[in-house]
KOLTI-326011 format. One record per residue (C-alpha): chain; x, y, z. Coordinates in steps of 0.2 Angstrom, whole numbers. Example, Ala and Ser with C-alpha at 12.3 -4.5 7.8 and 13.67 -1.06 7.14 Angstrom:
KOLTI-326011
<"A" <62 -22 39>>
<"A" <68 -5 36>>
//
This chain:
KOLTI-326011
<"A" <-322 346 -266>>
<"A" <-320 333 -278>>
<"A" <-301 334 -281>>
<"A" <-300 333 -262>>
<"A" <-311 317 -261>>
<"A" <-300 310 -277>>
<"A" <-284 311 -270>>
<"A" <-290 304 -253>>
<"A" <-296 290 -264>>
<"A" <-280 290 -273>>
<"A" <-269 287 -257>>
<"A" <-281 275 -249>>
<"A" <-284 263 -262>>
<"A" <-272 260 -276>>
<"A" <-279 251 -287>>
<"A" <-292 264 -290>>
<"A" <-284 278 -302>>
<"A" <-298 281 -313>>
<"A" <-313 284 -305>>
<"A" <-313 304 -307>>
<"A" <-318 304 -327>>
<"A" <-333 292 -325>>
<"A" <-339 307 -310>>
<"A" <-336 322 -324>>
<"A" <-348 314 -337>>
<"A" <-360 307 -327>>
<"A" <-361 326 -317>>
<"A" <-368 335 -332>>
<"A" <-383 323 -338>>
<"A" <-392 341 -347>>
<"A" <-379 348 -356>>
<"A" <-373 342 -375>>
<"A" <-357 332 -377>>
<"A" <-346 342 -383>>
<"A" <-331 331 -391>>
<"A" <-318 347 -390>>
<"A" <-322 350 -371>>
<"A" <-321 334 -368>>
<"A" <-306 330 -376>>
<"A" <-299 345 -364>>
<"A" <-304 337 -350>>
<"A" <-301 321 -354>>
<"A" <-282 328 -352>>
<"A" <-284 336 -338>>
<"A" <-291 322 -330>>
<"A" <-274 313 -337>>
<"A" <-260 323 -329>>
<"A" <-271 324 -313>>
<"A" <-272 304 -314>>
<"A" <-255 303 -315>>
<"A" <-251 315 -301>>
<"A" <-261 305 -290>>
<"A" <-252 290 -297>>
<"A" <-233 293 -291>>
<"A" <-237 295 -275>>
<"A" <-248 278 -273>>
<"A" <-236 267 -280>>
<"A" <-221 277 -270>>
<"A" <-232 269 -256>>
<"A" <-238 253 -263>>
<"A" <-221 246 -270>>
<"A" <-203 258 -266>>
<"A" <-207 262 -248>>
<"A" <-210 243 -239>>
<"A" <-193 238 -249>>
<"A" <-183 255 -242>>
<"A" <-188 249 -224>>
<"A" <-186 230 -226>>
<"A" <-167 236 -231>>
<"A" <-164 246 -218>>
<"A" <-170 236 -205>>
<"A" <-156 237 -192>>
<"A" <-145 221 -188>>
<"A" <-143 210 -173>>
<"A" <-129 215 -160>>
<"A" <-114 205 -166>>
<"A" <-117 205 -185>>
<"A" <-103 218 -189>>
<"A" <-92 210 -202>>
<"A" <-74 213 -198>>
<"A" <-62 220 -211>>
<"A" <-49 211 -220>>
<"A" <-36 217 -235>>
<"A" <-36 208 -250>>
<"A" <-16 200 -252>>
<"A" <-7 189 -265>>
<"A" <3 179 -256>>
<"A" <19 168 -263>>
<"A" <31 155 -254>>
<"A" <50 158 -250>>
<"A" <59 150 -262>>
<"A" <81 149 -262>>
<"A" <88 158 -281>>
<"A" <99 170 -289>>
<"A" <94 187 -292>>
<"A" <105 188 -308>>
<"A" <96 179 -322>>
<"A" <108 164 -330>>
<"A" <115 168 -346>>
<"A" <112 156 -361>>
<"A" <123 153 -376>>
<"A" <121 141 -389>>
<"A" <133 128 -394>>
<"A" <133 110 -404>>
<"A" <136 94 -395>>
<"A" <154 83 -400>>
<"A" <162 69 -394>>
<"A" <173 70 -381>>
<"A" <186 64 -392>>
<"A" <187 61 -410>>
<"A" <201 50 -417>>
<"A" <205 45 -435>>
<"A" <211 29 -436>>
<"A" <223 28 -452>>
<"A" <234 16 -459>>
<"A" <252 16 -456>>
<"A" <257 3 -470>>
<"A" <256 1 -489>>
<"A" <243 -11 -493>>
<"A" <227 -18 -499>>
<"A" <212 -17 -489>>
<"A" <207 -35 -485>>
<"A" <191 -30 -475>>
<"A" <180 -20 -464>>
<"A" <170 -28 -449>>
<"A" <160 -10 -443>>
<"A" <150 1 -451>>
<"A" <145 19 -444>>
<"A" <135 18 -429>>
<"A" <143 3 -424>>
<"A" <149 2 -403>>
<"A" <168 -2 -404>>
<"A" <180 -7 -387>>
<"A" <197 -3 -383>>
<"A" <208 -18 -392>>
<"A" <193 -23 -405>>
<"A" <200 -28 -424>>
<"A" <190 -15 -436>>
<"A" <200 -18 -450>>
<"A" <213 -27 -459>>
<"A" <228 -22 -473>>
<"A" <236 -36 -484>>
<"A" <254 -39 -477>>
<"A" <261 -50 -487>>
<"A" <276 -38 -492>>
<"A" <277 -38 -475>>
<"A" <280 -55 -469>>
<"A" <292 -58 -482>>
<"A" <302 -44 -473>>
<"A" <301 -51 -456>>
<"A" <308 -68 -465>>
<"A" <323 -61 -472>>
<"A" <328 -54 -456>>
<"A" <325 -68 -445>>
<"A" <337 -79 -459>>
<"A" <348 -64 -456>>
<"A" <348 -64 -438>>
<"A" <349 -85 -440>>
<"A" <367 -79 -449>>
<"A" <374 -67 -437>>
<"A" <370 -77 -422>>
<"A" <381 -91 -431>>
<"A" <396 -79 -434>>
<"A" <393 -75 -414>>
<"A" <395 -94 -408>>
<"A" <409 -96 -421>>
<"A" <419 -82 -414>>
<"A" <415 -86 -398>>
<"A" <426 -103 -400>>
<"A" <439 -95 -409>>
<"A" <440 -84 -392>>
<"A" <438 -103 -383>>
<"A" <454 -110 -394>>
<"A" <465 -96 -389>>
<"A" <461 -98 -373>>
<"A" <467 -113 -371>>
<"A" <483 -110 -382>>
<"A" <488 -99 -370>>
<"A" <485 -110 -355>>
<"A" <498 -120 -366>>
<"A" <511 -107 -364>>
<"A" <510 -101 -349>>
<"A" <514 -120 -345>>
<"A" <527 -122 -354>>
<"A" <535 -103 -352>>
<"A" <534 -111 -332>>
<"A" <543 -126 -339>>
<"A" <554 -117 -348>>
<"A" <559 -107 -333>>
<"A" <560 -121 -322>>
<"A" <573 -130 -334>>
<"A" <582 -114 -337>>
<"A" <586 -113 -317>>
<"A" <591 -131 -315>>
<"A" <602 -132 -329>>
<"A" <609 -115 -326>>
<"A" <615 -122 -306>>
<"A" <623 -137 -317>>
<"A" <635 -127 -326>>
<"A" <639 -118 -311>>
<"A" <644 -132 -305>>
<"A" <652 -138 -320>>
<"A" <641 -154 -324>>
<"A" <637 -148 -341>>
<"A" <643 -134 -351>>
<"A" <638 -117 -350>>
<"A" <630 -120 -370>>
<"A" <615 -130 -364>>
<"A" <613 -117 -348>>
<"A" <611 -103 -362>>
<"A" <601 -115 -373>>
<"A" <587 -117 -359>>
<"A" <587 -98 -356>>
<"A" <582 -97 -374>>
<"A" <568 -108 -373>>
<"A" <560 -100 -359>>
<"A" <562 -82 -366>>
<"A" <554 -91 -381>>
<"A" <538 -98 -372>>
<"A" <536 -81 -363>>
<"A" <534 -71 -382>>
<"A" <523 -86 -388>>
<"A" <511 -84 -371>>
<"A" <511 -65 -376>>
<"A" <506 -69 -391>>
<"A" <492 -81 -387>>
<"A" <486 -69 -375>>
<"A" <483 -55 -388>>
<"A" <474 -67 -401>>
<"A" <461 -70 -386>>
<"A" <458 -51 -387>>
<"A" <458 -51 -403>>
<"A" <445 -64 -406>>
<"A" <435 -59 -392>>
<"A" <433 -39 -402>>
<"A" <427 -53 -416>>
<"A" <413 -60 -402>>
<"A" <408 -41 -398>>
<"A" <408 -36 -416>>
<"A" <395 -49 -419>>
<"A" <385 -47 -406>>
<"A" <381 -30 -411>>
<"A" <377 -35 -427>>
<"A" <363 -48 -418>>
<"A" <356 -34 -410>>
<"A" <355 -22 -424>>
<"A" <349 -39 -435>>
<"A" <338 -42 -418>>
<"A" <329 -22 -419>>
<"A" <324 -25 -437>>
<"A" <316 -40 -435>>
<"A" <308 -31 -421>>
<"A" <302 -17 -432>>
<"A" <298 -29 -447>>
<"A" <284 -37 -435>>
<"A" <280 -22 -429>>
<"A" <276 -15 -446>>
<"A" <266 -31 -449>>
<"A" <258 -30 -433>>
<"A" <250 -10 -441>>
<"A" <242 -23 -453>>
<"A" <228 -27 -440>>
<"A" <218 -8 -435>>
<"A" <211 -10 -417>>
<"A" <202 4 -408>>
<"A" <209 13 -396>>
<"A" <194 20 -386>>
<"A" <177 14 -382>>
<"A" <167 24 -393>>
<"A" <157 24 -410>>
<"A" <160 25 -426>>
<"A" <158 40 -435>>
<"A" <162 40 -451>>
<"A" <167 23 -463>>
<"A" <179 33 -475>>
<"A" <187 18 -487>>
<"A" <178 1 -491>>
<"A" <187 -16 -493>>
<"A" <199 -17 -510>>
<"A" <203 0 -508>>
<"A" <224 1 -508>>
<"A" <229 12 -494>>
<"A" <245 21 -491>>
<"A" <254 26 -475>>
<"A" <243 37 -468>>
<"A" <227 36 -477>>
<"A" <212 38 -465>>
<"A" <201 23 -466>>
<"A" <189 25 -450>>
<"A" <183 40 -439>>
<"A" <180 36 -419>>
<"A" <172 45 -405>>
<"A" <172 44 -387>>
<"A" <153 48 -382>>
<"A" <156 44 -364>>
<"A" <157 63 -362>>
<"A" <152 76 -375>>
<"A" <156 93 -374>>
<"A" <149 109 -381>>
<"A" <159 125 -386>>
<"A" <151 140 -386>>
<"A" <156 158 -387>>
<"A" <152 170 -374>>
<"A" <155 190 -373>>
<"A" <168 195 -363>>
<"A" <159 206 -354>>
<"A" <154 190 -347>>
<"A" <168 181 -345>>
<"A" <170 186 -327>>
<"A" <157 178 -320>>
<"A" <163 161 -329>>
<"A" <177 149 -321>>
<"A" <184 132 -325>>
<"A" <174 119 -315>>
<"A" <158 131 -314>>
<"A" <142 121 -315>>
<"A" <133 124 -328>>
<"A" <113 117 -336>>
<"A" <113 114 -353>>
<"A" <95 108 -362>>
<"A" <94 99 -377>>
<"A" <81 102 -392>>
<"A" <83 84 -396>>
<"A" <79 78 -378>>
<"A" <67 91 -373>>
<"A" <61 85 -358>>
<"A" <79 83 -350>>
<"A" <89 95 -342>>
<"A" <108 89 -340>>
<"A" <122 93 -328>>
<"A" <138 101 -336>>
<"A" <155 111 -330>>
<"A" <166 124 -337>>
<"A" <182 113 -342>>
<"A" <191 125 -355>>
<"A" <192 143 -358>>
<"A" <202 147 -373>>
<"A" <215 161 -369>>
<"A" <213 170 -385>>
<"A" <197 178 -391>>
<"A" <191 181 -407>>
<"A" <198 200 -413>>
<"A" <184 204 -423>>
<"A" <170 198 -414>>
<"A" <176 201 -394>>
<"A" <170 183 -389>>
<"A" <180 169 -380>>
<"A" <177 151 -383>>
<"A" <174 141 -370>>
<"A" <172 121 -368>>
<"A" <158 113 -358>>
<"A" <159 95 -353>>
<"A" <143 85 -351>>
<"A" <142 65 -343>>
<"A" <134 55 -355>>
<"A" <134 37 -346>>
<"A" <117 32 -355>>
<"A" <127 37 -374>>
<"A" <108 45 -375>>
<"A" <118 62 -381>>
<"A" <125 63 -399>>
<"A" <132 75 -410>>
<"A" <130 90 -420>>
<"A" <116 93 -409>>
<"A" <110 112 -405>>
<"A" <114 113 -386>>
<"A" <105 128 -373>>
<"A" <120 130 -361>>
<"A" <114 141 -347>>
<"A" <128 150 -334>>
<"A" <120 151 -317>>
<"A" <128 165 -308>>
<"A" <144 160 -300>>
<"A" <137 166 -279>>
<"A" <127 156 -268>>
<"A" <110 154 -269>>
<"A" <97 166 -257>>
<"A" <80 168 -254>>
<"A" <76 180 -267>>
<"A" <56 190 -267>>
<"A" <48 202 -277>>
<"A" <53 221 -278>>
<"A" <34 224 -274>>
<"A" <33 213 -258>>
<"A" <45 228 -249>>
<"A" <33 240 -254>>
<"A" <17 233 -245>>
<"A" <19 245 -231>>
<"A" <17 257 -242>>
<"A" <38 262 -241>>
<"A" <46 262 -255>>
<"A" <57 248 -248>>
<"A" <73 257 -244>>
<"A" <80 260 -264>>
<"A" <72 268 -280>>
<"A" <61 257 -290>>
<"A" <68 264 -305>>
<"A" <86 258 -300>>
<"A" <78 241 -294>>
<"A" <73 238 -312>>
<"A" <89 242 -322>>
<"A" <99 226 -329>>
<"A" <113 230 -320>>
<"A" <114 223 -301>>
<"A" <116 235 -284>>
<"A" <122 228 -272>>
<"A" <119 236 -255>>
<"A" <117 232 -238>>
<"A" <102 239 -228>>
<"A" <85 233 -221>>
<"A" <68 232 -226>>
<"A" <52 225 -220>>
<"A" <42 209 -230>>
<"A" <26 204 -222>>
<"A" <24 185 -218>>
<"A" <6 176 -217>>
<"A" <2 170 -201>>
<"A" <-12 156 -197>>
<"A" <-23 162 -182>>
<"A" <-36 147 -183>>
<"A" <-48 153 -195>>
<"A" <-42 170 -202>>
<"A" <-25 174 -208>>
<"A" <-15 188 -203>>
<"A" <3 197 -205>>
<"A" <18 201 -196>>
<"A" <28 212 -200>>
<"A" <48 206 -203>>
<"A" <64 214 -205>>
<"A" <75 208 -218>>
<"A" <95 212 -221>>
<"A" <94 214 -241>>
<"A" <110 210 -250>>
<"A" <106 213 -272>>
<"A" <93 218 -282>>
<"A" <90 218 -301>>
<"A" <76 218 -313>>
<"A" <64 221 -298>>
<"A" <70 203 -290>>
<"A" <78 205 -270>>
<"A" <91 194 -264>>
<"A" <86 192 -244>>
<"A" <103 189 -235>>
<"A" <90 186 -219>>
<"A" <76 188 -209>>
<"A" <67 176 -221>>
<"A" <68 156 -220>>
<"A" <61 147 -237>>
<"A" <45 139 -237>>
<"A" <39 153 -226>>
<"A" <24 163 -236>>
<"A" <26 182 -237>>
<"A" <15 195 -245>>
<"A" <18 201 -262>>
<"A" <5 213 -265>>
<"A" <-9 222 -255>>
<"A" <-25 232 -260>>
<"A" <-20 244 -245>>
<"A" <-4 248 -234>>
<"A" <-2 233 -221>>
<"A" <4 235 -205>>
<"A" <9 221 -190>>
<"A" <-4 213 -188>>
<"A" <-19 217 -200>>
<"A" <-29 202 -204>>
<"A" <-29 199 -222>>
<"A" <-36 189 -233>>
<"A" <-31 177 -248>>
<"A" <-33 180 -268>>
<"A" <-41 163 -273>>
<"A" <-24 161 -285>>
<"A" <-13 165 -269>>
<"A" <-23 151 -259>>
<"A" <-20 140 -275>>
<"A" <-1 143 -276>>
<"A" <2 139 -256>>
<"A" <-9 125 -254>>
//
């Protein structure tokens, strides 16, 4: 009877647990306390004050919070499933990665100006670093030697072009000599006729007739020989012409020579290098400035020849610059050297770079990146065929190899669509061209700019409502 009433108690009012050992000791006022019984039932009284106790607080305290949990919700409150995506934008690249090669920067042309004369340098007006122009004086050679030369012969060409007008008179003078004789051989013949009819007729003697034939056969030999002293002299006037041109050429060269005494640039360009100083004596030939041409700079570099079919003369090309880290700069192919190095199996090739600014200089390292010689495509992740769960029409293992397949089949990508407030995706089928180190080339069925899934925590389907990773909504905002 008692453990009945206790228990009732027990489930009734919680907060009063205890109340069955005050009962036991005040029930047996008459007998003795004895501490070992007591003790005994003081545990008894223990574990059945427990055992009351679970059930009370399983009333009291867990079972109000079990049935506020699962009170049941109002019609409508079902929330609607969505798949967790990561979502990227359609962007145009290459699926073969560009090859970089290193290289140093030089001027687009370097040019030793050197003496070409025997001389004392007089001065130097640049120093290295200093902008030259085409035409500009940069240095000067004594030329004293020189100008004497160019004196002499301009006294000698003076001489010959005096023996020239000389002969040309003595051609004059016989000249007119043998307009002499031709006028007297006419009077000669002239007289030679008339008195020739007279001793015909008997008037004079046949004598005088052969007398005047004598004269004009004598005027007819001195006309001869007038005519060939014209030739004569005039071989003189030839003669001493070609002496005045000869006289003429070195006078020419003798300024010439003089005129080496002045060095002016050739090119628009920079000084390199200052190799002699002022006083120095220089020989023919002895280098006394070095000159570049910075308004190009090109970069040599060295590549495999195993790469040397995807390079051509006039590809474009990026090259970066340590010195200029924050630039990128436009080059092209311009050279590839026909002979390769035997040891080493690599072929130089020449990359030209505009330098309009002159902001490039050189010996500087230089990154020169090939971009692969095709067009450019929409080009997506190896994963974002695979969303459906497909294996997106080619092994992965293949897809990651360094080498590129190139094949041509379909394949689905899903593309995000905006339905007012949720987002969902459809599902779009794609011509797929290459694929290497788990990059597709997307020949079509996908624009850029378009947003397309990448990955997904489940298999998608057309039309599933998805939703965004917080770094996917980042990416596309």
């Amino acid at each position: 009877m008692y453990s009945q009433h206790q228990s009732s108690q027990s489930v009734s009012h919680c907060d009063q647990p205890a109340v069955g050992l005050n009962s036991q000791i005040s029930s047996n006022p008459g007998k003795g306390l004895n501490l070992k019984n007591l003790r005994n039932n003081y545990l008894g009284f223990l574990v059945l004050w427990v055992i009351l106790l679970v059930p009370s607080l399983t009333g009291c305290g867990i079972s109000p919070k079990t049935e506020a949990g699962a009170q049941p919700k109002p019609p409508g409150a079902e929330e609607k499933t969505s798949t967790a995506v990561d979502v990227a934008i359609a962007e145009t690249g290459w699926v073969l990665e560009p090859i970089e090669y290193t290289g140093r920067t030089q001027p687009l042309r370097d040019i030793s100006l050197r003496s070409q004369i025997e001389g004392r340098v007089l001065n130097l007006n640049v120093d290295i670093g200093d902008p030259v122009k085409p035409g500009q004086i940069l240095a000067q050679v004594d030329d004293a030697l020189l100008q004497t030369a160019v004196t002499e012969a301009q006294a000698e060409l003076a001489a010959l072009n005096s023996e020239v007008a000389r002969a040309d008179t003595q051609v004059g003078n016989a000249q007119a000599r043998a307009e002499q004789a031709r006028l007297e051989l006419q009077q000669a013949k002239v007289d030679a006729t008339r008195l020739q009819n007279l001793a015909q007729e008997g008037a004079i003697s046949r004598q005088e007739a052969e007398l005047a034939q004598t004269a004009a056969a004598t005027a007819q030999q001195n006309l001869q020989a007038t005519l060939k002293q014209i030739r004569t002299e005039q071989q003189a006037v030839a003669a001493a012409q070609e002496r005045v041109k000869a006289q003429q050429a070195i006078l020419a060269e003798n300024k010439q020579r003089q005129s080496y005494s002045l060095l002016a640039s050739p090119i628009n360009g920079v000084v390199l290098e200052r190799v002699t100083e002022s006083g120095n004596l220089v020989t023919p030939g002895s280098e006394l400035l070095k000159l570049g041409d910075f308004t190009q700079v090109k970069v040599e570099v060295r590549v495999s020849d195993r790469e040397l079919a995807n390079i051509k003369v006039g590809q474009s090309v990026t090259v970066n610059l340590d010195a200029l880290a924050n630039e990128s700069f436009s080059g092209k192919v311009t050279r590839i050297s026909p002979a390769a190095d035997s040891e080493a199996l690599q072929i130089p090739v020449e990359v030209t770079i505009p330098n309009p600014n002159r902001q490039i200089g050189s010996g500087l390292l230089a990154r020169v990146s090939f971009t692969p010689n095709t067009q450019a495509q929409v080009v997506v992740p190896q994963t974002a065929l695979e969303v459906s769960g497909k294996s997106g029409g080619e092994d992965t293992q293949m897809a990651k190899t360094n080498q590129p397949t190139q094949t041509s089949e379909k394949s689905t990508v899903f593309v995000v669509v905006e339905n007012g407030a949720e987002s969902t995706v459809e599902a779009r089928q794609v011509e797929i061209s290459d694929r290497t180190k788990g990059r597709v080339a997307i020949v079509s069925g996908l624009k850029p700019g378009e947003r397309f899934v990448v990955r997904s925590d489940a298999p998608l389907k057309d039309g599933d409502t998805v939703r965004l990773s917080i770094l996917s909504a980042r990416v596309t905002q």
